[in-house]
C-alpha positions in Angstrom: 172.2 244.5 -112.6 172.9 241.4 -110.7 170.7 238.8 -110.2 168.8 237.9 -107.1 169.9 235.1 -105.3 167.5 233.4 -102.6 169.8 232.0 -99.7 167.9 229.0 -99.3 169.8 227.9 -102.8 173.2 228.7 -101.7 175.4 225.6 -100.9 176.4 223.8 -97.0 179.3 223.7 -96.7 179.5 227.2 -97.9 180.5 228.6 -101.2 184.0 231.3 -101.6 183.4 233.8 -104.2 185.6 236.7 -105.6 182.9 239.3 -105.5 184.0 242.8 -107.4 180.6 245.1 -105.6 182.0 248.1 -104.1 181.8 248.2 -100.6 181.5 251.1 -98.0 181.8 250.8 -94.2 181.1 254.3 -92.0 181.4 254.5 -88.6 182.0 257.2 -85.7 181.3 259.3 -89.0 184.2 258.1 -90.7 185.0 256.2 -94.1 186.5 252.9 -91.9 187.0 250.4 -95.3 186.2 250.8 -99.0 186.7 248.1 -101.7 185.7 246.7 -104.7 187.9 243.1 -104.4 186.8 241.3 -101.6 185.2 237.6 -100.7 181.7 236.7 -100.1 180.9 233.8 -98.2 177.2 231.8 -99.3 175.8 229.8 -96.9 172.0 228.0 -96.8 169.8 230.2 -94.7 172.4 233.1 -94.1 172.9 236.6 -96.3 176.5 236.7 -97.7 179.4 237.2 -95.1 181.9 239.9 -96.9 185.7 239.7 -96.2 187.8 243.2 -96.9 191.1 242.9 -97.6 192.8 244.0 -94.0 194.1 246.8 -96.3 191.2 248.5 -97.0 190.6 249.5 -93.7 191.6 253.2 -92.3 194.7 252.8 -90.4 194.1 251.9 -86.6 190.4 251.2 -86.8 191.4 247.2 -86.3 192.7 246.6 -83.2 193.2 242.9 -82.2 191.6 241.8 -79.2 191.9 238.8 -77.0 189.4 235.5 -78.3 188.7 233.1 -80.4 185.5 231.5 -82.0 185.9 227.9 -84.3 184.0 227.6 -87.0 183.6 224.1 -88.3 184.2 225.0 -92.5 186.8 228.0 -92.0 188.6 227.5 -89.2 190.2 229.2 -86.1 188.6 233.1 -86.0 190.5 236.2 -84.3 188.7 239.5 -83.5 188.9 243.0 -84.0 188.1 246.1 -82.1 186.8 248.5 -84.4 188.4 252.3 -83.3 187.0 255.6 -84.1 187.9 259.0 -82.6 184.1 258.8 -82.1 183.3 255.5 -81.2 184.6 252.1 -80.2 182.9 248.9 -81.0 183.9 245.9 -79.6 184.8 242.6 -81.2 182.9 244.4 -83.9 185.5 242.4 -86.8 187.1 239.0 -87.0 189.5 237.5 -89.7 191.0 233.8 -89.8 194.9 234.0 -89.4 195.3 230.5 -90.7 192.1 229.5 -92.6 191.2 225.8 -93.4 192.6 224.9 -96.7 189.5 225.4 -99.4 189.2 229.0 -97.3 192.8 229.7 -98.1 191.5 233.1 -99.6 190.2 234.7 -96.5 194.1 234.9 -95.7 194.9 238.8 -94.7 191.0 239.4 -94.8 188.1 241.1 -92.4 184.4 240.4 -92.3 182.8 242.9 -90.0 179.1 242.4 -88.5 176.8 245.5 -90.4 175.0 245.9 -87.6 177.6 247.3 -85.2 178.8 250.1 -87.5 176.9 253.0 -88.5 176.7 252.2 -92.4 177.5 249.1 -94.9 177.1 250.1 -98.7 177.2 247.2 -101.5 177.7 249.1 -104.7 175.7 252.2 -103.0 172.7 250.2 -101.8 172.5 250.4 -98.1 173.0 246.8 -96.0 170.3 245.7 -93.7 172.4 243.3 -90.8 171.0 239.6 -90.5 169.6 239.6 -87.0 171.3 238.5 -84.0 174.4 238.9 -82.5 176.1 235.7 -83.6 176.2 236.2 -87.8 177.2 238.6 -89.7 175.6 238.8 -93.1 174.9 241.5 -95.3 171.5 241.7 -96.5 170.4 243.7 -99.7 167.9 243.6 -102.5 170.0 241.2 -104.1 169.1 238.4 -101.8 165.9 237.1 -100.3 165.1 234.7 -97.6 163.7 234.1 -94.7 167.7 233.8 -93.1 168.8 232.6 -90.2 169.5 234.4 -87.1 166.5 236.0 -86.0 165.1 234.3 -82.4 163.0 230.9 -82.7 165.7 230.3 -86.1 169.0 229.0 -84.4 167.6 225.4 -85.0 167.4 225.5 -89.0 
């Protein structure tokens, strides 16, 4: 078992970790990415962001899409249509083509936001989605909060 981690004691800028958790995303009713090597991302006030290896995704569920988003720590981000013969959600992944230097890891990787898929599993346990429409961090037993991202929390 794994310890719990409250988010309020994770680090800004964020922390990079190797995380070895097997992880599960459905949607349209299909298996769209399985792992168990990927990157978690630990920021104050936010559940950790996951990053898949591009690999692990079915092939042509990630369709690049026009836009671009900056964030200050990991640089320049590029998103992803995620395509089922069910469903289509838009800008529903991004990835950083050419990450800032200490995110060097995230090369060839995909974070996805939970809450626009049908299912995220983290070593079988169901993911609830940080609120909002802006973050996309995985929330599961294994952290506690409050986080950031629900209305009136922007500001923190």
């Amino acid at each position: 078992m794994r310890p719990v981690e409250n988010v309020w004691d994770y680090p800004r800028p964020p922390s990079i970790e190797h995380s070895d958790e097997r992880l599960v995303i459905e949607l349209g009713g299909e298996r769209i990415a399985e792992t168990s090597s990927s990157y978690r991302i630990c920021e104050t006030s936010h559940p950790p962001t996951y990053y898949l290896p591009i690999g692990s995704f079915a092939d042509g569920v990630l369709v690049p899409v026009p836009g671009r988003t900056m964030c200050e720590w990991k640089g320049l981000a590029s998103y992803f249509d995620l395509v089922t013969a069910d469903r289509t959600v838009r800008a529903g992944a991004w990835t950083y083509p050419a990450p800032e230097p200490r995110f060097a890891a995230l090369l060839g990787h995909v974070a996805i936001y939970p809450g626009k898929v049908d299912r995220c599993l983290v070593d079988g346990e169901q993911v609830q989605a940080q609120e909002g429409d802006f973050y996309g961090g995985w929330i599961t037993s294994r952290v506690t909060g409050p986080f950031k991202g629900a209305p009136g929390t922007l500001g923190w």
